[in-house]
DRENTORKOL-3810 file (N, C-alpha, C; in nm, 4 decimals):
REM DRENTORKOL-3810
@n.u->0.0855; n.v->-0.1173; n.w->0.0000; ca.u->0.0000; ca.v->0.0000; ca.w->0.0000; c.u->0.0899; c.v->0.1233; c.w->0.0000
@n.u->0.0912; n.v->0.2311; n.w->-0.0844; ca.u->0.1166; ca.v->0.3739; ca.w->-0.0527; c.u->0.1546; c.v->0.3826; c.w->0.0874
@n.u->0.2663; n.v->0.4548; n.w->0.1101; ca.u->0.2765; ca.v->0.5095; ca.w->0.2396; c.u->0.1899; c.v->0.6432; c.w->0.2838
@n.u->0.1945; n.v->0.6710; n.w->0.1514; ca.u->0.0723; ca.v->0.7859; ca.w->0.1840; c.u->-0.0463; c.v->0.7590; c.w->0.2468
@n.u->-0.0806; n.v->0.6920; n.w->0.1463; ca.u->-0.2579; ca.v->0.6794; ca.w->0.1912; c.u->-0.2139; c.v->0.5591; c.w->0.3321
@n.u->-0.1652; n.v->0.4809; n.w->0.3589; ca.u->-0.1524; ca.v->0.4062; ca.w->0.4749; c.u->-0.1109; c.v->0.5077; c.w->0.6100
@n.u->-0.0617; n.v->0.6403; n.w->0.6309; ca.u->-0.0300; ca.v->0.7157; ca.w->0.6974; c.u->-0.2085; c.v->0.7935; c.w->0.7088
@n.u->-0.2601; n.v->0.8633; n.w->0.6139; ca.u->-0.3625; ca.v->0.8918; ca.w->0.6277; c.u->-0.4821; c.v->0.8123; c.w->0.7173
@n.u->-0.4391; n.v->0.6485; n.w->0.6318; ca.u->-0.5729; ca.v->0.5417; ca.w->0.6857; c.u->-0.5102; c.v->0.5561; c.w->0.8597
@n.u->-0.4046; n.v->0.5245; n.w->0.9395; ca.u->-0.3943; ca.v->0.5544; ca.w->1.0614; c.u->-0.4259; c.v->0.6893; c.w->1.0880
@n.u->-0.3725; n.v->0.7782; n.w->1.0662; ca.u->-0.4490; ca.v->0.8869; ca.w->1.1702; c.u->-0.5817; c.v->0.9379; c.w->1.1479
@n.u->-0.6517; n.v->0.8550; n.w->1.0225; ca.u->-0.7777; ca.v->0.8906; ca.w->1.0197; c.u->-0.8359; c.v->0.7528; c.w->1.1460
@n.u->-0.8151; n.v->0.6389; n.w->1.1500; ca.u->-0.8292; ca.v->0.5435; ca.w->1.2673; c.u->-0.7935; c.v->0.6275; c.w->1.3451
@n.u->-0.6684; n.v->0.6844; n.w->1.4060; ca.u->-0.6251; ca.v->0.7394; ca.w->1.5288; c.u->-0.7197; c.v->0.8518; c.w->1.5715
@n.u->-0.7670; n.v->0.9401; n.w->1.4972; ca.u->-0.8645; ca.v->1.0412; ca.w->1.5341; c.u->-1.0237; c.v->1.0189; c.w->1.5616
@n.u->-1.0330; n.v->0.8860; n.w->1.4716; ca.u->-1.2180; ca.v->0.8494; ca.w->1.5008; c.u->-1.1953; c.v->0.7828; c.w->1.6637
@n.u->-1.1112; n.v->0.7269; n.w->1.6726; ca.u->-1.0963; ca.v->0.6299; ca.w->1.8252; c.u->-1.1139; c.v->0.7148; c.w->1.9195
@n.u->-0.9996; n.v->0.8441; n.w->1.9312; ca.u->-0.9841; ca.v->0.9622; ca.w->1.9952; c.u->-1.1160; c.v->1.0253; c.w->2.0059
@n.u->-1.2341; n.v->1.0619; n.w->1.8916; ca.u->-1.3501; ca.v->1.1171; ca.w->1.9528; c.u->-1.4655; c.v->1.0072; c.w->2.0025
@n.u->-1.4009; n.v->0.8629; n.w->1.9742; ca.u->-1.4917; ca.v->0.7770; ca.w->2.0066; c.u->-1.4911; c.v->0.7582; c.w->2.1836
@n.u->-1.3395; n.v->0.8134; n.w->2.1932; ca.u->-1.3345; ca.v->0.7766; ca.w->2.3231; c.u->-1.4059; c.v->0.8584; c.w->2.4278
@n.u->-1.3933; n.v->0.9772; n.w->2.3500; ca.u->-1.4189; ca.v->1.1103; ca.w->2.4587; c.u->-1.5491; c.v->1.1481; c.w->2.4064
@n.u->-1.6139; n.v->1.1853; n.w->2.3030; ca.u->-1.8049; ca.v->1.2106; ca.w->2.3132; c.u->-1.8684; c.v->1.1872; c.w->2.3951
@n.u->-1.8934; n.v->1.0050; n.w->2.3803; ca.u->-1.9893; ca.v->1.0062; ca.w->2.4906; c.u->-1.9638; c.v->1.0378; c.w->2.6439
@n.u->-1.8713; n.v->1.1083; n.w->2.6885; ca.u->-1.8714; ca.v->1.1333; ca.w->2.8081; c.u->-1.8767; c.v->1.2726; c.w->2.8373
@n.u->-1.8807; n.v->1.4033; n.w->2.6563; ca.u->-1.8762; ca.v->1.5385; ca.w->2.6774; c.u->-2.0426; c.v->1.5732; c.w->2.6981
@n.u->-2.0762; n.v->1.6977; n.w->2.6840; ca.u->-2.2686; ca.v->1.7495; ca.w->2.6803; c.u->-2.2314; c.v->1.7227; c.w->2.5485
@n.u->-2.1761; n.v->1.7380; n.w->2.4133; ca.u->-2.2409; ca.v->1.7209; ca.w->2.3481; c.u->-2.3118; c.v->1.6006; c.w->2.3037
@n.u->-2.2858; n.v->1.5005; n.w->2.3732; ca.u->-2.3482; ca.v->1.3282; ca.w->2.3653; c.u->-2.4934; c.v->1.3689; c.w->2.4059
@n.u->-2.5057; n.v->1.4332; n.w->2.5287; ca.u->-2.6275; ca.v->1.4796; ca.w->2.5735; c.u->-2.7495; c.v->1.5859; c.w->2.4967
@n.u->-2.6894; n.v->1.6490; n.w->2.4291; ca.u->-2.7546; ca.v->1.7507; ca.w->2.3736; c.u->-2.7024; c.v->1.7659; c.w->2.2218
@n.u->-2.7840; n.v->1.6327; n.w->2.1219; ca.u->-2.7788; ca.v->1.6479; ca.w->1.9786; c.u->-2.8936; c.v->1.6386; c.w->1.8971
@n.u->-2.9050; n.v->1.6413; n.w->1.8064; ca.u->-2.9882; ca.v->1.6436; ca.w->1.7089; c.u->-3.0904; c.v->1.5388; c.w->1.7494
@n.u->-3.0266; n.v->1.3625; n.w->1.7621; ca.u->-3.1422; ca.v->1.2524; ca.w->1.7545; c.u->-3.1889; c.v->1.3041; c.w->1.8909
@n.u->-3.1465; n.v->1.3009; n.w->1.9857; ca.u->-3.2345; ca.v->1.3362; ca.w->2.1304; c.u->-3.3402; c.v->1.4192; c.w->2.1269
@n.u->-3.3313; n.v->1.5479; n.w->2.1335; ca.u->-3.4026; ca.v->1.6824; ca.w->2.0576; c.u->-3.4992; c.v->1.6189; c.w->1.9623
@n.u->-3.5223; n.v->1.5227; n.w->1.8697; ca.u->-3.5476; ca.v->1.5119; ca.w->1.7764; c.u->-3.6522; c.v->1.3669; c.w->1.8110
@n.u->-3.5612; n.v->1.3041; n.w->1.8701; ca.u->-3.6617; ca.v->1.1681; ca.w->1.9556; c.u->-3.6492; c.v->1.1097; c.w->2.0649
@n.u->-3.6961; n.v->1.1757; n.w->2.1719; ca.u->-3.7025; ca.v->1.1756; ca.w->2.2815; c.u->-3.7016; c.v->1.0122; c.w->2.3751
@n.u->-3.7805; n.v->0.9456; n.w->2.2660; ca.u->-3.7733; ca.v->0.7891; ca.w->2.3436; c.u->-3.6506; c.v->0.7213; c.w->2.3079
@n.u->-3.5097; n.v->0.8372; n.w->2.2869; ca.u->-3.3752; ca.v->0.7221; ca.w->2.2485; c.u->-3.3099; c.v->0.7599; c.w->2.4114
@n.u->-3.3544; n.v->0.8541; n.w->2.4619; ca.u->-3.2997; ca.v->0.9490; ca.w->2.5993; c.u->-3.2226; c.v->0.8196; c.w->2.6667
@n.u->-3.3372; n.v->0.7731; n.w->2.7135; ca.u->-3.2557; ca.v->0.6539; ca.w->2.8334; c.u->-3.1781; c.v->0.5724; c.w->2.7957
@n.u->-3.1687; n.v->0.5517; n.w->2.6151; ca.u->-3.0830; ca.v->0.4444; ca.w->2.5956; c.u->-2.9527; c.v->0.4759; c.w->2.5562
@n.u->-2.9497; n.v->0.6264; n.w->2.4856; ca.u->-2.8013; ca.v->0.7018; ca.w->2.4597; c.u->-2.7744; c.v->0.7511; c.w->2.5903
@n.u->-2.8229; n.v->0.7810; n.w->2.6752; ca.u->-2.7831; ca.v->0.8231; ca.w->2.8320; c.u->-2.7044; c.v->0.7139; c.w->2.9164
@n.u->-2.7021; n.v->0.5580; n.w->2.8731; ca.u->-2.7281; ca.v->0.4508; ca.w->2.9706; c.u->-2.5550; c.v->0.4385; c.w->2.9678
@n.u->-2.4652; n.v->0.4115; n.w->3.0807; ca.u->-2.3714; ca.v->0.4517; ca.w->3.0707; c.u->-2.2917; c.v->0.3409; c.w->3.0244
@n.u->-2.3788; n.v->0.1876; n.w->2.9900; ca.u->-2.3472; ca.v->0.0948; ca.w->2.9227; c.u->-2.2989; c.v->0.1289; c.w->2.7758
@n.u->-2.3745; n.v->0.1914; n.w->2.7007; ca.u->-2.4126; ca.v->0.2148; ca.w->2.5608; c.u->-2.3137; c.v->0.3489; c.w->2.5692
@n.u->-2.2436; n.v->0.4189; n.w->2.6635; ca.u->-2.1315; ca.v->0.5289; ca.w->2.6599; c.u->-2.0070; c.v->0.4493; c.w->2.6252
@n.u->-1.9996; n.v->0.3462; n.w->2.6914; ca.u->-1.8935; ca.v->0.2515; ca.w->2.7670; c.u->-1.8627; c.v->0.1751; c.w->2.6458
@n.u->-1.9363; n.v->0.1304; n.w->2.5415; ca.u->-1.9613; ca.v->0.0474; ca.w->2.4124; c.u->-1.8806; c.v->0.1460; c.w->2.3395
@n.u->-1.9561; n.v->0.2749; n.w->2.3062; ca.u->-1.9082; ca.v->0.3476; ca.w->2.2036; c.u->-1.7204; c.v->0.4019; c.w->2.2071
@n.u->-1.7317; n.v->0.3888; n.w->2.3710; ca.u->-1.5724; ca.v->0.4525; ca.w->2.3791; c.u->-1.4768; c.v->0.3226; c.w->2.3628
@n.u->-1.5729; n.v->0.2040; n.w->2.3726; ca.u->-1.4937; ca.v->0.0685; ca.w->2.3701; c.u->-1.4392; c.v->0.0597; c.w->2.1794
@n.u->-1.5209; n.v->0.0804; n.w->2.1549; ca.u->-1.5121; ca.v->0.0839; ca.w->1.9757; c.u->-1.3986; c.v->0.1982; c.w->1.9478
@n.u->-1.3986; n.v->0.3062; n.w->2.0352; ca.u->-1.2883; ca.v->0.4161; ca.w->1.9946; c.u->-1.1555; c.v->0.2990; c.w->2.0570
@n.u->-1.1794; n.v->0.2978; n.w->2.1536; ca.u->-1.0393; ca.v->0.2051; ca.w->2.2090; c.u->-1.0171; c.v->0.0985; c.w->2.0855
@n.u->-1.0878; n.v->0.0558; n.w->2.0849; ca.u->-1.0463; ca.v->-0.0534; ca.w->1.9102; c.u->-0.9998; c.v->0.0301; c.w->1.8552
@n.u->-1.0348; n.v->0.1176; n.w->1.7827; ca.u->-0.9650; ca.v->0.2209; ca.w->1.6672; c.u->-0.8310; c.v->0.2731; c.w->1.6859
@n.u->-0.7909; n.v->0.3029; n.w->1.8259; ca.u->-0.7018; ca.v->0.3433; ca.w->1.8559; c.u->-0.5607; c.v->0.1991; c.w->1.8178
@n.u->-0.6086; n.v->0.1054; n.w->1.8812; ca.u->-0.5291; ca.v->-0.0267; ca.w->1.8689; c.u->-0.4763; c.v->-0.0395; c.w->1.7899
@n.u->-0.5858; n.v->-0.0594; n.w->1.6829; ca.u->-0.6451; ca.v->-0.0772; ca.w->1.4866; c.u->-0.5016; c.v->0.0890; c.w->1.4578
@n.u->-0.5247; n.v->0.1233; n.w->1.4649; ca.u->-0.4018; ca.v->0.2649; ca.w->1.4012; c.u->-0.2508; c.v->0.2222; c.w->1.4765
@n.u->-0.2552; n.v->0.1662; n.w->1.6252; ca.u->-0.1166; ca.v->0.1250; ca.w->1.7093; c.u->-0.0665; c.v->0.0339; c.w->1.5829
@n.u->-0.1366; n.v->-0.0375; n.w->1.5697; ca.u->-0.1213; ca.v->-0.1912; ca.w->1.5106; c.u->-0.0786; c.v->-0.1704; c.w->1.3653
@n.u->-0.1169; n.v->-0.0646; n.w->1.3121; ca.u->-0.0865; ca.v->-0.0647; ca.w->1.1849; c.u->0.0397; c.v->0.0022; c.w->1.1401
@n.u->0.0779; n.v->0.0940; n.w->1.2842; ca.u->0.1779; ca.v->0.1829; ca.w->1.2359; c.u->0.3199; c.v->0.0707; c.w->1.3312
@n.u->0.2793; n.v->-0.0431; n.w->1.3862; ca.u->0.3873; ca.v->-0.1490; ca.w->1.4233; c.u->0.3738; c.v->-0.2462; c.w->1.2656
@n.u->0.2893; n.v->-0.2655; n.w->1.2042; ca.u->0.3171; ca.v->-0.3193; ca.w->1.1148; c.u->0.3747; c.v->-0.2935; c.w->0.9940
@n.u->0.3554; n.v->-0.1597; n.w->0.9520; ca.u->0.4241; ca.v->-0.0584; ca.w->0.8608; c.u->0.5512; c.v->-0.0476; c.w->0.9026
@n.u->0.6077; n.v->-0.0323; n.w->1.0210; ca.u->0.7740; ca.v->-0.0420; ca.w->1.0720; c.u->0.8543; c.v->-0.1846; c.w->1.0277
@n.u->0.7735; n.v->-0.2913; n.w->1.0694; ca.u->0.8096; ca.v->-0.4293; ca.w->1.0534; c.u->0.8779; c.v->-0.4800; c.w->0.9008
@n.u->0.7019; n.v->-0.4247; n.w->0.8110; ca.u->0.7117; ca.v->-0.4234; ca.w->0.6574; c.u->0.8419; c.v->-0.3737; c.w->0.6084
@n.u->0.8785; n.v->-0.2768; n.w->0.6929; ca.u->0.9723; ca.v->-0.1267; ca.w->0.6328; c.u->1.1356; c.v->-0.2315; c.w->0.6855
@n.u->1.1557; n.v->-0.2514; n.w->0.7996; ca.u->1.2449; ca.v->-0.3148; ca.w->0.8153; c.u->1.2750; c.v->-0.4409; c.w->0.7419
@n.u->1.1844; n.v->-0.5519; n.w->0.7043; ca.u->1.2086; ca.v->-0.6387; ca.w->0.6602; c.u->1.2467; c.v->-0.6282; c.w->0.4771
@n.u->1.1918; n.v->-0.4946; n.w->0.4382; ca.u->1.1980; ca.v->-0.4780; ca.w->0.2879; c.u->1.3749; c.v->-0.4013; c.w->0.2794
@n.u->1.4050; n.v->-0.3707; n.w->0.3849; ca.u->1.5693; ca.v->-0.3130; ca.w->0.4182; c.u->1.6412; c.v->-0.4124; c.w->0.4077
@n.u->1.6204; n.v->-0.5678; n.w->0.4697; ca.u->1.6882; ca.v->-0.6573; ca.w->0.4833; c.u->1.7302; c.v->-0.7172; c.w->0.3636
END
């Protein structure tokens, strides 16, 4: 793959993880469009299970970008050899 676009694909992973991690725990998780908009999602985007999920999925993403930029080093070393 391009080093380009493989540098992009991680810090575009590295940055979705990063707001995955931290949203649901800012007001704006609390105060968006679907809430405002449909009131019977309240208790279930509020539930601190379904916070805990979404920041779990950012923690994947974050990994998913660790993981790729240890594998891009590996690639890089072994194509030196």
């Amino acid at each position: 793959m391009n080093r380009f676009v493989r540098a992009l694909l991680v810090l575009l992973c590295f940055e979705m993880g990063a707001i995955l991690v931290y949203l649901p725990w800012s007001s704006l998780w609390e105060q968006n469009y679907f809430l405002i908009h449909f009131p019977a999602l309240i208790p279930v985007m509020l539930h601190p299970a379904v916070r805990g999920a979404v920041s779990g999925i950012g923690v994947l993403d974050i990994i998913l970008a660790a993981g790729m930029i240890r594998r891009s080093s590996q690639d890089a070393s072994a194509a030196s050899q």
